[in-house]
N, C-alpha and C positions, 0 to 999 in steps of 0.2 A: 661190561655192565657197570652202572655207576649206581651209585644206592645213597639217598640221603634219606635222613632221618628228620622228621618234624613233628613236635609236642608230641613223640612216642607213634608217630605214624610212620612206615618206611615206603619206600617211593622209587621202585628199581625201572631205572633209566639203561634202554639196551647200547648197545656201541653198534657199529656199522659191522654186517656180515654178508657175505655172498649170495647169499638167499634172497635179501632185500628185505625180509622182514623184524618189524620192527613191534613188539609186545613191552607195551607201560605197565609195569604192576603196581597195584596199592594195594598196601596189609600181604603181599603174595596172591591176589588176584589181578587178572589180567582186565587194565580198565580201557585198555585202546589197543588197538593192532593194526596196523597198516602192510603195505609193502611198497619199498619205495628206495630206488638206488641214491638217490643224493638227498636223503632226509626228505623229513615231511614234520607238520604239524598235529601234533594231540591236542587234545579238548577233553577236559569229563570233569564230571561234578559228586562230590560226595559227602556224608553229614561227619561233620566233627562236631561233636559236642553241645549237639543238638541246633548247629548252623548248618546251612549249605555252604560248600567253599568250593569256588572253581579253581583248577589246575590246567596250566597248558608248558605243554613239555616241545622244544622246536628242537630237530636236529636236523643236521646239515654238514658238510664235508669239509676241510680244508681245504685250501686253497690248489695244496700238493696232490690232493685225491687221494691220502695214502692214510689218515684216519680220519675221526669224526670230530663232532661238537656238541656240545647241547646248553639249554637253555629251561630251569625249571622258574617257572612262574605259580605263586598262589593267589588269589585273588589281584590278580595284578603287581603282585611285589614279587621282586624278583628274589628266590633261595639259592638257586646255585647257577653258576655259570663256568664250564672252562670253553672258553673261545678264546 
């Protein structure tokens, strides 16, 4: 699980697990769920501060197969990345 934090919002990004399921949380609610063995793409929209802000969260596997990646986007700007 990878968890970043933005202007007091937190943002917990799952890691790859056998299951295949993958749960985005924001504030500790679940805002996207998929399942999906070599990553997949989130999408969701929520208000800060009395804006809309899109978030899209991409995860995807290494090359090795043997852990993951991820990619957080907020309105199009990129927050965190370990690729």
């Amino acid at each position: 699980m990878r968890t970043v934090i933005h202007n007091g919002h937190t943002i917990e990004i799952p890691g790859m697990n056998v299951t295949g399921r993958e749960d985005v949380r924001y504030n500790g609610e679940i805002v996207s769920s998929k399942h999906s063995i070599l990553g997949a793409r989130h999408e969701f929209e929520v208000e800060e501060d009395g804006q809309n802000v899109q978030y899209e969260v991409k995860l995807g596997m290494r090359w090795h197969g043997l852990t993951g990646w991820a990619h957080l986007k907020r309105n199009g700007e990129l927050l965190f990345t370990d690729r």
